[in-house]
Backbone as ProteinMPNN parsed JSONL, in Angstrom:
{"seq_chain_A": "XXXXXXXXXXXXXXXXXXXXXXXXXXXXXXXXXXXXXXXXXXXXXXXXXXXXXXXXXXXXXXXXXXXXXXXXXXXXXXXXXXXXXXXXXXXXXXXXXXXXXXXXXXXXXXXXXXXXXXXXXXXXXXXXXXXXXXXXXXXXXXXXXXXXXXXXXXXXXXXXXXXXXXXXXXXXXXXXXXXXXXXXXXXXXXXXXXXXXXXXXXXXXXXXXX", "coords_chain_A": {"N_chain_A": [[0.836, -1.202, 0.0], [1.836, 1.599, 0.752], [3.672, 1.872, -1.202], [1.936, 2.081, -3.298], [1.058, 4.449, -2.851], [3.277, 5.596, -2.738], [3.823, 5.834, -5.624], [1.708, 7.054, -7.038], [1.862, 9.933, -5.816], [4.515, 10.111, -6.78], [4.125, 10.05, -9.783], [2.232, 12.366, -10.274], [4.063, 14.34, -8.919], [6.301, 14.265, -11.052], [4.48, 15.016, -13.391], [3.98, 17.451, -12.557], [6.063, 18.738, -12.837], [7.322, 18.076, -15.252], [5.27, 19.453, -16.512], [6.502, 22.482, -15.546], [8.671, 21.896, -16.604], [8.431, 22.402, -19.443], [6.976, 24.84, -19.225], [9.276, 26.475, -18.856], [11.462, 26.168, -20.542], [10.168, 27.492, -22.472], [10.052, 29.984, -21.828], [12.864, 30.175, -21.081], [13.924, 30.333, -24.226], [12.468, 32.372, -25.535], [13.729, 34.573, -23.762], [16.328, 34.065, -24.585], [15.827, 34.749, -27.227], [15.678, 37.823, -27.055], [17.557, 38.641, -25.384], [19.798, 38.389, -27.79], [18.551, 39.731, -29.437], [19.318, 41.992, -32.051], [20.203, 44.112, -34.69], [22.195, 45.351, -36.648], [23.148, 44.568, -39.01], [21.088, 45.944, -40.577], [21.515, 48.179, -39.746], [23.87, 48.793, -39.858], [24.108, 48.905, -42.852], [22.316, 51.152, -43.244], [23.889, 52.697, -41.848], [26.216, 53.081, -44.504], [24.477, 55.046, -46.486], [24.15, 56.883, -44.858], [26.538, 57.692, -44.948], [26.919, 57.549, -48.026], [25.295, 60.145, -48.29], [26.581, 62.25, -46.621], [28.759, 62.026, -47.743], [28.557, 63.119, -50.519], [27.213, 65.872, -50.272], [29.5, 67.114, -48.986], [31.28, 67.089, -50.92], [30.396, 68.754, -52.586], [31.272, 71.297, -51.75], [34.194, 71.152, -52.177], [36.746, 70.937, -55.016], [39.283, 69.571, -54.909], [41.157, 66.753, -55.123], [42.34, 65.257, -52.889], [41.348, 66.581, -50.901], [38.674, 65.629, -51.558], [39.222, 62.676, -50.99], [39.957, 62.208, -48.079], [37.202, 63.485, -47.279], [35.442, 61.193, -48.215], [36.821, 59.272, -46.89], [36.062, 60.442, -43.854], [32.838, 60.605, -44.343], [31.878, 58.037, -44.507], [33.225, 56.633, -41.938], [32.358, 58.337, -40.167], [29.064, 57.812, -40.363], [28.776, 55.132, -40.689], [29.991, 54.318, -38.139], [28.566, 55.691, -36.447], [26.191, 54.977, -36.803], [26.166, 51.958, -36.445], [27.879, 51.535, -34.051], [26.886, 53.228, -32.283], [24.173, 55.122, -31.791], [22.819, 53.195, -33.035], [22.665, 50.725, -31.366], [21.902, 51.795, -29.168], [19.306, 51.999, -30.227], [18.216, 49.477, -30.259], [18.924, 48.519, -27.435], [16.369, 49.959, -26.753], [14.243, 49.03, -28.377], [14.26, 46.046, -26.911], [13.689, 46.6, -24.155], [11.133, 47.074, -24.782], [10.438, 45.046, -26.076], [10.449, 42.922, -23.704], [8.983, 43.698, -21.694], [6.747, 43.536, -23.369], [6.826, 40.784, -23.294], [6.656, 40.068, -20.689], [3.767, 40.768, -20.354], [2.677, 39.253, -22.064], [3.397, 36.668, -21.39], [2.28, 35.817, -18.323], [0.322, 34.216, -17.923], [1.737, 31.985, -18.113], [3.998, 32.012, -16.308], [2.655, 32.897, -13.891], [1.574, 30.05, -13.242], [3.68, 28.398, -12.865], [4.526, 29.183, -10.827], [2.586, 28.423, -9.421], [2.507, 25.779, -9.391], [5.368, 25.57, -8.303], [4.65, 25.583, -5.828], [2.652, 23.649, -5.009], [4.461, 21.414, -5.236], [6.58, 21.824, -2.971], [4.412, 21.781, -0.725], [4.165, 18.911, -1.552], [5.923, 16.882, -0.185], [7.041, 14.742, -0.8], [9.598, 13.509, -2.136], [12.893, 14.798, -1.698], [13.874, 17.823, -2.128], [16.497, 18.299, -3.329], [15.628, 15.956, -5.945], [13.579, 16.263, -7.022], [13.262, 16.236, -9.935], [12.587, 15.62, -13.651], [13.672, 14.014, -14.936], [14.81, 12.097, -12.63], [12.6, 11.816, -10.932], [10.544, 10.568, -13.158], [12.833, 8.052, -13.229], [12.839, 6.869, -10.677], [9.841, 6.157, -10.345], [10.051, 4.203, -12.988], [11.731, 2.168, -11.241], [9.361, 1.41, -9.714], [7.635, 0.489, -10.589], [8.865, -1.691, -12.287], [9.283, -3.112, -10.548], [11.729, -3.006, -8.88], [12.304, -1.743, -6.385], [11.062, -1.519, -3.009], [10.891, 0.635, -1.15], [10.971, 4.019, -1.145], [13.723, 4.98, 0.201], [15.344, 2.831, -0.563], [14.684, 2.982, -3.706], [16.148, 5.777, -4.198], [18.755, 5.24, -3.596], [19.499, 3.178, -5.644], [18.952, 5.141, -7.23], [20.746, 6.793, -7.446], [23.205, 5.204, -7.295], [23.017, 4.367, -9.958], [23.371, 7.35, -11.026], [26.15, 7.581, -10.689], [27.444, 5.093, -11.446], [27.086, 5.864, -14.066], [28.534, 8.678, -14.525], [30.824, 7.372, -14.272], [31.208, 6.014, -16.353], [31.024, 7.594, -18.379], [33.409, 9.287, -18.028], [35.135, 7.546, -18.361], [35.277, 7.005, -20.687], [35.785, 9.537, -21.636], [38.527, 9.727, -21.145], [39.266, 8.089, -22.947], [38.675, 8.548, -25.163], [40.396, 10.836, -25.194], [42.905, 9.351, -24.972], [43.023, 7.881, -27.302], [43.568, 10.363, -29.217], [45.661, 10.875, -28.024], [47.48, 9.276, -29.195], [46.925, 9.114, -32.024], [47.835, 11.426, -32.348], [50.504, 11.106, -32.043], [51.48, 8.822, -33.715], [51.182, 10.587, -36.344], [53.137, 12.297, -35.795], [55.076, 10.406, -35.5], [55.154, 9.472, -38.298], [55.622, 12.137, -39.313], [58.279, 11.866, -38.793], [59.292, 9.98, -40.25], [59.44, 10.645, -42.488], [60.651, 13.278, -42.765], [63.102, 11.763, -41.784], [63.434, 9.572, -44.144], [64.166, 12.152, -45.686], [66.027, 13.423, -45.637], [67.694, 11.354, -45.866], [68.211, 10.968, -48.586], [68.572, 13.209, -49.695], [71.092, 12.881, -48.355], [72.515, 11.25, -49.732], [72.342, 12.053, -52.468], [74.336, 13.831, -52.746], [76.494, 12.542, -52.222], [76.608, 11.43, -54.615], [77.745, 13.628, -55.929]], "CA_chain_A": [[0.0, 0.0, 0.0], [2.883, 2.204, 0.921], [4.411, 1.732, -2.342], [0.904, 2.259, -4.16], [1.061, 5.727, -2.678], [4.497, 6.617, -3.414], [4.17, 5.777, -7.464], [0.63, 8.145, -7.093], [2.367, 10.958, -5.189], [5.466, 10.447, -8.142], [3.238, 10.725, -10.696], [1.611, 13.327, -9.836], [5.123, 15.314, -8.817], [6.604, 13.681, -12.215], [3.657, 15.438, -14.273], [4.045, 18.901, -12.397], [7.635, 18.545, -13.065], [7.302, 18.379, -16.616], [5.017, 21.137, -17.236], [7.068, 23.36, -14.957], [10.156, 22.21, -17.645], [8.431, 22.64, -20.727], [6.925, 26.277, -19.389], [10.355, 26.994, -18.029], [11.853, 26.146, -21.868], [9.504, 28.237, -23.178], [10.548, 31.079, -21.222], [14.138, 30.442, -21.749], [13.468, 30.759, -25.565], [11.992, 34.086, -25.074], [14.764, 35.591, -23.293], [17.711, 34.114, -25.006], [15.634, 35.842, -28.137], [15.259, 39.341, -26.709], [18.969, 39.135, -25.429], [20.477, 38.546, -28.654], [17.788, 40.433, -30.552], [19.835, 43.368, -32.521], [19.614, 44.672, -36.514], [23.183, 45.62, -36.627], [22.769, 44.75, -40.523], [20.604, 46.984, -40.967], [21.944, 49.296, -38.686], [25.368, 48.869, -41.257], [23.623, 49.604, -44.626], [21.789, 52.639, -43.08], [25.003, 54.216, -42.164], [26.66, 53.596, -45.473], [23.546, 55.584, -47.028], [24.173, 58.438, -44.458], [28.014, 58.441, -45.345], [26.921, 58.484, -49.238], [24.707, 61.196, -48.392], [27.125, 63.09, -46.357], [29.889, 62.363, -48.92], [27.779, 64.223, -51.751], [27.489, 66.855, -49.498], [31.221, 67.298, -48.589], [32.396, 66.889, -52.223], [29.892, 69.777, -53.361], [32.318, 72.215, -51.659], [35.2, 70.83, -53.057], [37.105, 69.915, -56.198], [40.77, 69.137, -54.942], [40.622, 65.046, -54.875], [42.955, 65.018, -51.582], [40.097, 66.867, -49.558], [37.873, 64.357, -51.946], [39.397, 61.467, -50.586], [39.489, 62.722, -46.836], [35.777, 63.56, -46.744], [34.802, 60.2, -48.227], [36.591, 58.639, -45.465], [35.142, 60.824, -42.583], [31.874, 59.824, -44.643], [31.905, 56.911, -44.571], [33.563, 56.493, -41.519], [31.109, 58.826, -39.519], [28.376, 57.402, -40.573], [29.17, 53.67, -39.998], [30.445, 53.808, -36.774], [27.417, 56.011, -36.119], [24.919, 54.277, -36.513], [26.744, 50.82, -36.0], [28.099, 51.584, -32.437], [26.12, 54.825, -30.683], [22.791, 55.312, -32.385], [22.142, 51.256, -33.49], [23.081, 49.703, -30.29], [20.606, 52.616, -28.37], [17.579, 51.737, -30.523], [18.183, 47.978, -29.942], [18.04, 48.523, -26.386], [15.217, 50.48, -26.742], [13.608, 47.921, -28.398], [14.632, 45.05, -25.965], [13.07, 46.88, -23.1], [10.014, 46.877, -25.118], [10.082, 43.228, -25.999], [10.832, 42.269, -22.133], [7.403, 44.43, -21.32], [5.82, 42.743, -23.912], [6.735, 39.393, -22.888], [5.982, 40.162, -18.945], [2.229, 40.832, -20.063], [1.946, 37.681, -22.66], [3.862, 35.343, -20.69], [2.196, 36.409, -17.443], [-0.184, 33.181, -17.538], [2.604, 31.081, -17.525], [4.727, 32.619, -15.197], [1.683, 32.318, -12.619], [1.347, 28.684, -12.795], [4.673, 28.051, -12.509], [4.387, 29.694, -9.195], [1.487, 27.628, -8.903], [3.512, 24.576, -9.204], [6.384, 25.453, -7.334], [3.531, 26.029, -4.034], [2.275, 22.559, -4.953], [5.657, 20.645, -5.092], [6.777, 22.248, -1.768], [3.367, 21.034, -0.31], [4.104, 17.657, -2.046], [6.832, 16.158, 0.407], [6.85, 12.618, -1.314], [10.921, 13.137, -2.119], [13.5, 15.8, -1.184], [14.234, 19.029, -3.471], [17.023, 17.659, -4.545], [15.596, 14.877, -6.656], [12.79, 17.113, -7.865], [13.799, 16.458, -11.499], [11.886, 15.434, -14.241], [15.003, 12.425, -15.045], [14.584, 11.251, -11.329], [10.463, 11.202, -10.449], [11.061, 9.19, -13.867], [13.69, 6.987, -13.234], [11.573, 6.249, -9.038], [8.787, 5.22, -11.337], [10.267, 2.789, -13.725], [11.613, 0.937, -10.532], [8.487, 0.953, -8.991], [6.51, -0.157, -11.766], [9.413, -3.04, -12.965], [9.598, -4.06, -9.027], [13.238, -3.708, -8.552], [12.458, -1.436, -5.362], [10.11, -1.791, -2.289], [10.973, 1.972, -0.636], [11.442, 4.975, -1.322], [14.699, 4.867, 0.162], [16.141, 2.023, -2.329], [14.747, 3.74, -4.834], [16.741, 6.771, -3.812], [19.758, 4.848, -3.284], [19.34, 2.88, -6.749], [19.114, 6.261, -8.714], [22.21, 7.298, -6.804], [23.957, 4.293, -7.664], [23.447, 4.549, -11.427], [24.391, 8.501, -11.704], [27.651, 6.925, -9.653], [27.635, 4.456, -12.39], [26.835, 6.87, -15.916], [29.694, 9.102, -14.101], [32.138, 7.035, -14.506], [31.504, 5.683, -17.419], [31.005, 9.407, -18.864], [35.096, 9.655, -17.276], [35.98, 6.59, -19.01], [34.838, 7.246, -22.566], [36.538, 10.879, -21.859], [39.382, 9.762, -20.806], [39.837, 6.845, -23.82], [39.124, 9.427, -26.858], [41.866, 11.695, -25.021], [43.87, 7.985, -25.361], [43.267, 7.737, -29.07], [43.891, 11.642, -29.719], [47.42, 11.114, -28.274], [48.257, 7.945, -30.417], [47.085, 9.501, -33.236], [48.657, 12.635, -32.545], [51.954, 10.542, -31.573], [51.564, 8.226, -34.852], [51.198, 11.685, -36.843], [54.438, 12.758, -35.144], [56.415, 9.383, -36.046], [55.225, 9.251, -39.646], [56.588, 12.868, -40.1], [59.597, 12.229, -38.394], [59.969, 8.804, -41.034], [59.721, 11.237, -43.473], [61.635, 13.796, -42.596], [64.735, 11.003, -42.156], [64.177, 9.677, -45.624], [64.413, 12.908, -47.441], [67.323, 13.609, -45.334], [68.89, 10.026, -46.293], [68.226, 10.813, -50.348], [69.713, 14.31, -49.909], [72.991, 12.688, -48.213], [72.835, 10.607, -51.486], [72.468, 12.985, -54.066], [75.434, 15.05, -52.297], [77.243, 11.541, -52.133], [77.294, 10.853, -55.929], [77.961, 14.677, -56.648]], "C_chain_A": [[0.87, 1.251, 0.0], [3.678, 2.39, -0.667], [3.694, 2.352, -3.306], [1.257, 3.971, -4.055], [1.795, 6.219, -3.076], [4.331, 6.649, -4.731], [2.726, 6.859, -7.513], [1.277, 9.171, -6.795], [3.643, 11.037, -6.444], [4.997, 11.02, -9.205], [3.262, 11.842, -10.956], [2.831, 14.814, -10.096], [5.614, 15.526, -10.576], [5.872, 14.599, -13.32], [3.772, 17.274, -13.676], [5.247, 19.13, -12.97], [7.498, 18.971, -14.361], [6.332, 19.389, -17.237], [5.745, 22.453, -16.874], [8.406, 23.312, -16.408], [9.714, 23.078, -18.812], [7.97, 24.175, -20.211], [8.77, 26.523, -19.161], [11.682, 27.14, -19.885], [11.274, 27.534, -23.304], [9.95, 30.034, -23.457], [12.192, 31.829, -21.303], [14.715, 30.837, -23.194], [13.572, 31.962, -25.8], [13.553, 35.11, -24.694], [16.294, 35.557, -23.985], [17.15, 34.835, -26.908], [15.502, 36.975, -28.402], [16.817, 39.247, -26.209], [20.1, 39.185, -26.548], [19.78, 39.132, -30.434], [18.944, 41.708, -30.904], [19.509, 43.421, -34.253], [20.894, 45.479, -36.788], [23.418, 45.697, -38.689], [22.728, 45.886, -40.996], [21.037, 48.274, -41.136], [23.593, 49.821, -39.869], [25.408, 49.462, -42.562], [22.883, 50.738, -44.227], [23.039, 54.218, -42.687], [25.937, 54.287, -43.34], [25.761, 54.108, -46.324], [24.116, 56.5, -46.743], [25.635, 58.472, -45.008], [27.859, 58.654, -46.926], [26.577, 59.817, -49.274], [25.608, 62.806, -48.012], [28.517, 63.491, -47.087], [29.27, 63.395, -50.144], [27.232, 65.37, -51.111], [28.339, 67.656, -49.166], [31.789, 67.598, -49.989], [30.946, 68.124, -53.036], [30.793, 70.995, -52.818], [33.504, 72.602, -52.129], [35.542, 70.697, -54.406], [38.593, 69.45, -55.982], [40.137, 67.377, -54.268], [41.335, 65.224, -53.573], [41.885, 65.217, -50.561], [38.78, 65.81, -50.05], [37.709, 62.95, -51.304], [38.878, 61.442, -49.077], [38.159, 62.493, -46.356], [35.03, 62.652, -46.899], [35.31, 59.604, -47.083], [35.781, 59.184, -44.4], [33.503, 60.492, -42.892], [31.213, 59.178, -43.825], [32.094, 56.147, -42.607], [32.574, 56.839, -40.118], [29.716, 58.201, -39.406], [27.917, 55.679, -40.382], [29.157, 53.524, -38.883], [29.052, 54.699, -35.904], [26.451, 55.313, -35.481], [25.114, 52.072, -36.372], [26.903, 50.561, -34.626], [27.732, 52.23, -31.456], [24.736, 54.456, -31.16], [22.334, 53.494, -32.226], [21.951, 50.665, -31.769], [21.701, 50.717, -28.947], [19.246, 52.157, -28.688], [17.408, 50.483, -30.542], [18.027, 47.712, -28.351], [16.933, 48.801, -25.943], [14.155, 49.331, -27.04], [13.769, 46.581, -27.566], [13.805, 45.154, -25.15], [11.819, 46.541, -23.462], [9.793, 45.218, -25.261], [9.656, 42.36, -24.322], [9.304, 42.685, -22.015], [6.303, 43.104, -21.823], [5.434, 41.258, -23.472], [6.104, 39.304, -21.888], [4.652, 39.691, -19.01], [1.957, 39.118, -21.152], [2.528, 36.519, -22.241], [3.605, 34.903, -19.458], [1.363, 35.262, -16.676], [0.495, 32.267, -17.09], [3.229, 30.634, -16.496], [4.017, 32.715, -13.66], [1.387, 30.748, -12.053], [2.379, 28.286, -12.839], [5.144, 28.142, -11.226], [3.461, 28.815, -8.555], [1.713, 26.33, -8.321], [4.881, 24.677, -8.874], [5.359, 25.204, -5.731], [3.731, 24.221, -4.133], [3.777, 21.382, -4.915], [6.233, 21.094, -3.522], [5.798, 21.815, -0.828], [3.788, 19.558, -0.192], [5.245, 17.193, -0.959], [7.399, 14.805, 0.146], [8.569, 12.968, -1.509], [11.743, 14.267, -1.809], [13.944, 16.96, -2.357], [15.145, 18.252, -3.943], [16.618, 16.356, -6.106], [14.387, 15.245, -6.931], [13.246, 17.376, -9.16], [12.864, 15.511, -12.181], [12.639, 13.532, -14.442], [14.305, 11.773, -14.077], [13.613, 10.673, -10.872], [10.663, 10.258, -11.469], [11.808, 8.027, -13.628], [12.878, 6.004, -11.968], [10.458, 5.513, -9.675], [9.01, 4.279, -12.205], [10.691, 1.566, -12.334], [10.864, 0.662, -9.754], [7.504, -0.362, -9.859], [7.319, -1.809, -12.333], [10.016, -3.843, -11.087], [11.07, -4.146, -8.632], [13.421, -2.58, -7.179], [11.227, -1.355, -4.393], [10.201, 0.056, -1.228], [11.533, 2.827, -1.411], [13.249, 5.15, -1.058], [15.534, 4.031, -0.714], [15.875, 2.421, -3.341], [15.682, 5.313, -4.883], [18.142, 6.743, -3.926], [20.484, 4.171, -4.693], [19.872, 4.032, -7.803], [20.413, 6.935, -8.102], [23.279, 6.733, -7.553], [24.248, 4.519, -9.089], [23.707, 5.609, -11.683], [25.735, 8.02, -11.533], [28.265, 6.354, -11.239], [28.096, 5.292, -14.134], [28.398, 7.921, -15.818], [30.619, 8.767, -14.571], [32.66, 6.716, -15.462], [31.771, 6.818, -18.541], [32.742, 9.232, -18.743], [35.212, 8.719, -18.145], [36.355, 6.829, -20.275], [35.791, 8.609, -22.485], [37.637, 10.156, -22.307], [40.614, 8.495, -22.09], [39.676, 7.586, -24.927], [40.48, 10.189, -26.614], [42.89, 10.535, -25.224], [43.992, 8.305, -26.557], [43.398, 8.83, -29.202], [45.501, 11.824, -29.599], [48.153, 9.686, -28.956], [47.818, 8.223, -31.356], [47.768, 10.606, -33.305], [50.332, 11.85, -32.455], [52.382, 9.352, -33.273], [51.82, 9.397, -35.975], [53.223, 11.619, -36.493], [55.434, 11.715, -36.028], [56.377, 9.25, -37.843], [55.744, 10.52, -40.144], [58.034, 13.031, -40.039], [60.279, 11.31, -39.504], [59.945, 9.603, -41.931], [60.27, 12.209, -44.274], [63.269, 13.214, -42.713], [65.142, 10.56, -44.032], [64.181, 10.79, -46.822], [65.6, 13.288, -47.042], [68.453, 12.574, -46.24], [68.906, 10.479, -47.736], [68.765, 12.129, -50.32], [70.912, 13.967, -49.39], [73.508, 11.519, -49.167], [73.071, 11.009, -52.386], [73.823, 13.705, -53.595], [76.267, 13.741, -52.464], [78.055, 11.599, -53.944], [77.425, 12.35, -56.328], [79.559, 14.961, -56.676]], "O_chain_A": [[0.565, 2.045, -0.89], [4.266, 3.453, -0.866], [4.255, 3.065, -4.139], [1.648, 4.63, -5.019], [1.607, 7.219, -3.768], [4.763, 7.703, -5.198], [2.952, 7.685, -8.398], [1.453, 9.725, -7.88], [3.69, 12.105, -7.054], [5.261, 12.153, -9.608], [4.063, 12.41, -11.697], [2.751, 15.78, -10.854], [5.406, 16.542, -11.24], [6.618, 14.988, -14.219], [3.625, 18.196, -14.478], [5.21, 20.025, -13.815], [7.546, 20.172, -14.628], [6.555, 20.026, -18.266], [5.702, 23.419, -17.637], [8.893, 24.277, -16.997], [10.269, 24.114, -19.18], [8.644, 25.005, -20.821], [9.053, 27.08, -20.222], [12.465, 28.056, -20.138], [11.696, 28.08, -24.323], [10.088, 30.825, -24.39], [12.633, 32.969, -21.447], [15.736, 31.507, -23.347], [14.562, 32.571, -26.204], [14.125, 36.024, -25.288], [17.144, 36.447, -24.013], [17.993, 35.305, -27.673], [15.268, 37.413, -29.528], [17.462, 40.051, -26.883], [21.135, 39.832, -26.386], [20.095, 39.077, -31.623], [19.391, 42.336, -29.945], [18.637, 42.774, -34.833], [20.579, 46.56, -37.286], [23.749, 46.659, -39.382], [23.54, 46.637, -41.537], [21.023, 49.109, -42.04], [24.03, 50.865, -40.354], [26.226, 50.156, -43.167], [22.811, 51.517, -45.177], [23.161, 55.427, -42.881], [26.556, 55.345, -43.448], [26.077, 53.652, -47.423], [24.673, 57.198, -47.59], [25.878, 59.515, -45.615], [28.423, 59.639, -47.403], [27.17, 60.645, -49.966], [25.534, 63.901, -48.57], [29.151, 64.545, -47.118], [29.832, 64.449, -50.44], [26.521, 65.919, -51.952], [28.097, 68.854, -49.022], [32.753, 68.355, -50.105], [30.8, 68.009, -54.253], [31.037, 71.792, -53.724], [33.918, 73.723, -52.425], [34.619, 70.311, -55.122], [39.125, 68.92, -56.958], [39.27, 66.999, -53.481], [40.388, 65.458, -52.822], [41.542, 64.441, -49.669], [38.028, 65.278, -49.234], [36.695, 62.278, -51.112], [37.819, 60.92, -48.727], [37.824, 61.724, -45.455], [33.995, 62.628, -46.232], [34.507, 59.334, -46.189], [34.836, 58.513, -43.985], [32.813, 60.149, -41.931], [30.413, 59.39, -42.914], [31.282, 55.357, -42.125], [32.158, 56.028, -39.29], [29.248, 58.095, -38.273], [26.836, 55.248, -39.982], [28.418, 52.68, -38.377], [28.648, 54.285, -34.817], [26.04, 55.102, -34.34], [24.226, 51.228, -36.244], [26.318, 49.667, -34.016], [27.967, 52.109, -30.254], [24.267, 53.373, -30.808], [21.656, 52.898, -31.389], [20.893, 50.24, -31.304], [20.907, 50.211, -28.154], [18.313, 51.956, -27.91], [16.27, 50.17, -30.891], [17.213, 46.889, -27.932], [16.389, 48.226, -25.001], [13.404, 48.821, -26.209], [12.804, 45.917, -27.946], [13.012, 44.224, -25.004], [11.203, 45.782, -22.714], [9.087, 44.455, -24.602], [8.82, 41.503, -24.036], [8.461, 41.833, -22.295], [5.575, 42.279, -21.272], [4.339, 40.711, -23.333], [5.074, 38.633, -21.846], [4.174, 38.778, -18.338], [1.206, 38.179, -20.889], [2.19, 35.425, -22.695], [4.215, 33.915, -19.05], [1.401, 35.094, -15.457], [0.261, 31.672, -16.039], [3.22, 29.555, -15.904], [4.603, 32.637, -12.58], [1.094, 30.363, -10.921], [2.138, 27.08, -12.891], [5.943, 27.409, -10.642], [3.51, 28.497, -7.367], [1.336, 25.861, -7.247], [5.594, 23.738, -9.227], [5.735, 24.574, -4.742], [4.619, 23.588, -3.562], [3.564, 20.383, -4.228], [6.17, 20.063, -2.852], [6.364, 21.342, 0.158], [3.815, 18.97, 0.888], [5.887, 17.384, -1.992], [8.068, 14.047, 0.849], [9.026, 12.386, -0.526], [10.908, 15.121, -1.508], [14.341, 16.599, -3.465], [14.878, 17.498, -4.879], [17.383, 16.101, -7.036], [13.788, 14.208, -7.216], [13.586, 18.497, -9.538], [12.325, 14.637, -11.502], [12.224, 12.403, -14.177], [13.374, 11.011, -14.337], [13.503, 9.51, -10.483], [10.946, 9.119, -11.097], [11.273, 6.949, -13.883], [12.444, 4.862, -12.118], [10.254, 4.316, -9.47], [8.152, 3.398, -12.274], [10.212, 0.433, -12.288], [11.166, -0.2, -8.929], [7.014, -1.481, -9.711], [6.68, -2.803, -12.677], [10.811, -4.716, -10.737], [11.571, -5.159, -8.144], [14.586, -2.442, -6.806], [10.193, -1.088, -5.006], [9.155, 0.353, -0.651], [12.414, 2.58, -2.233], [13.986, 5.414, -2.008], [16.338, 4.514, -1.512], [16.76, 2.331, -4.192], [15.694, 5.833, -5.998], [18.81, 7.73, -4.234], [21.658, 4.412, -4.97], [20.703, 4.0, -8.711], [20.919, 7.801, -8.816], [24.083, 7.349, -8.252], [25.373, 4.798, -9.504], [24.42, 5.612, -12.687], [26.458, 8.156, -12.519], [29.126, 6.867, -11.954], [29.039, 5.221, -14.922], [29.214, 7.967, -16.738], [31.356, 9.485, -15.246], [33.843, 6.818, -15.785], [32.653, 6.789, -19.399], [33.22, 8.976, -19.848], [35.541, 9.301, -19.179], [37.467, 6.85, -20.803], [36.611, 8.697, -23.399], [37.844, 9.906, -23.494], [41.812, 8.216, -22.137], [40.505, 7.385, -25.815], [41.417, 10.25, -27.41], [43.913, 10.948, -25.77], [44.95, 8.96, -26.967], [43.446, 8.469, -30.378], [46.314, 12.4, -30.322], [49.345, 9.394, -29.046], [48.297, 7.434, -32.172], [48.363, 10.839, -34.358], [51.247, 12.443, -33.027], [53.523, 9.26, -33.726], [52.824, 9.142, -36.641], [54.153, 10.976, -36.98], [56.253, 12.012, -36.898], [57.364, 8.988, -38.53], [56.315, 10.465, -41.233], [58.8, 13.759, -40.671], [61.447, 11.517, -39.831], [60.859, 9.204, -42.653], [60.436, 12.32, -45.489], [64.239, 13.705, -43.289], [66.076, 10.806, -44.796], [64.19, 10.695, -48.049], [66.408, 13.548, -47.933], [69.462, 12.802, -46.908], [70.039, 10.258, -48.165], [69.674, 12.211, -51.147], [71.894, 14.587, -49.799], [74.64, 11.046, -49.266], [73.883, 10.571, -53.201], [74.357, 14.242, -54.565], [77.144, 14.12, -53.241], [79.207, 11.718, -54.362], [77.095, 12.373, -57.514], [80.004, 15.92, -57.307]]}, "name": "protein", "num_of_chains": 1, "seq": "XXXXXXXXXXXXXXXXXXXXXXXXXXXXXXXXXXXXXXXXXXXXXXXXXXXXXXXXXXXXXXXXXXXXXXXXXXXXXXXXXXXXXXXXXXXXXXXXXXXXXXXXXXXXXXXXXXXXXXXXXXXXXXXXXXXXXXXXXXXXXXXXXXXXXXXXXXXXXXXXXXXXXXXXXXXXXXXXXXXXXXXXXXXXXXXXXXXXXXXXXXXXXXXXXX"}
């Protein structure tokens, strides 16, 4: 009976869990698209406009090409870095702020029941924050359901065991491509050194019969 309860109470956690991820994905989305929102492009071809504009401007005063040349750079130059690095980068924050706003109010449902389901998991006591993961309530439930634990605690101890396990093997596999990277880097090495000797040996040949 005890057991019945815990795989109900998993569940349960298990299923808050995973809507909390997928809003929580959602959200991350969002923000890593408003922090690397810019128009720098744009922002690039609008100031080589203003430096044509201000070049045909500059070169109506003139006719010596030296001050010609000059004023196309400052142009050009003005105008680029303008609206590339002061101006651009202002109206991209500008807009940012606005996006963030925007998001606040249309993401605002979300962002409530996520709160909703943090309350309810904190309520829930069935396993300890730490092991409040979507992986873990999963993993507690397959060995309830395939019988290979009778408590909570062995199940606890179980999913311990196999990160312990994935760990190491994770380390192993590292630690055996870094193997084969230095025997191929070390095979590399000896085949240029064999080939380095025999062009040596056929140049102290050709110098032989000279």
């Amino acid at each position: 009976m005890e057991l019945q309860n815990l795989e109900k109470n998993l569940e349960r956690e298990h299923d808050l869990l995973k809507r909390y991820a997928s809003h929580y994905a959602v959200l991350e989305n969002e923000r890593y698209r408003i922090m690397f929102y810019n128009r720098q492009t744009m922002f690039t071809i609008l100031g080589i406009l203003i430096g044509c504009v201000l070049f045909n401007i500059f070169n109506r005063f003139t006719d010596n090409f030296t001050v010609s040349v000059f004023a196309l750079f400052i142009s050009f130059a003005v105008g680029i870095f303008g609206m590339r690095y002061v101006i651009g980068p202002r109206l991209d924050n500008k807009k940012q702020m606005e996006m963030k706003q925007a998001s606040t109010i249309r993401y605002q449902p979300i962002i409530q029941e996520m709160n909703e389901i943090n309350q309810l998991l904190e309520q829930n006591n069935t396993i300890p924050a730490k092991y409040r993961t979507v992986d873990a309530t999963a993993k507690l439930l397959e060995y309830i359901q395939n019988k290979r634990i009778d408590s909570l605690k062995e199940g606890l101890n179980l999913y311990e065991n196999e990160i312990s396990r994935d760990r190491q093997t994770n380390r192993l596999n590292f630690m055996a491509e870094q193997n084969q990277r230095i025997i191929h880097n070390q095979k590399f090495m000896l085949k240029k050194q064999r080939k380095m000797i025999n062009q040596q040996t056929l140049t102290n040949v050709l110098l032989f019969f000279r």
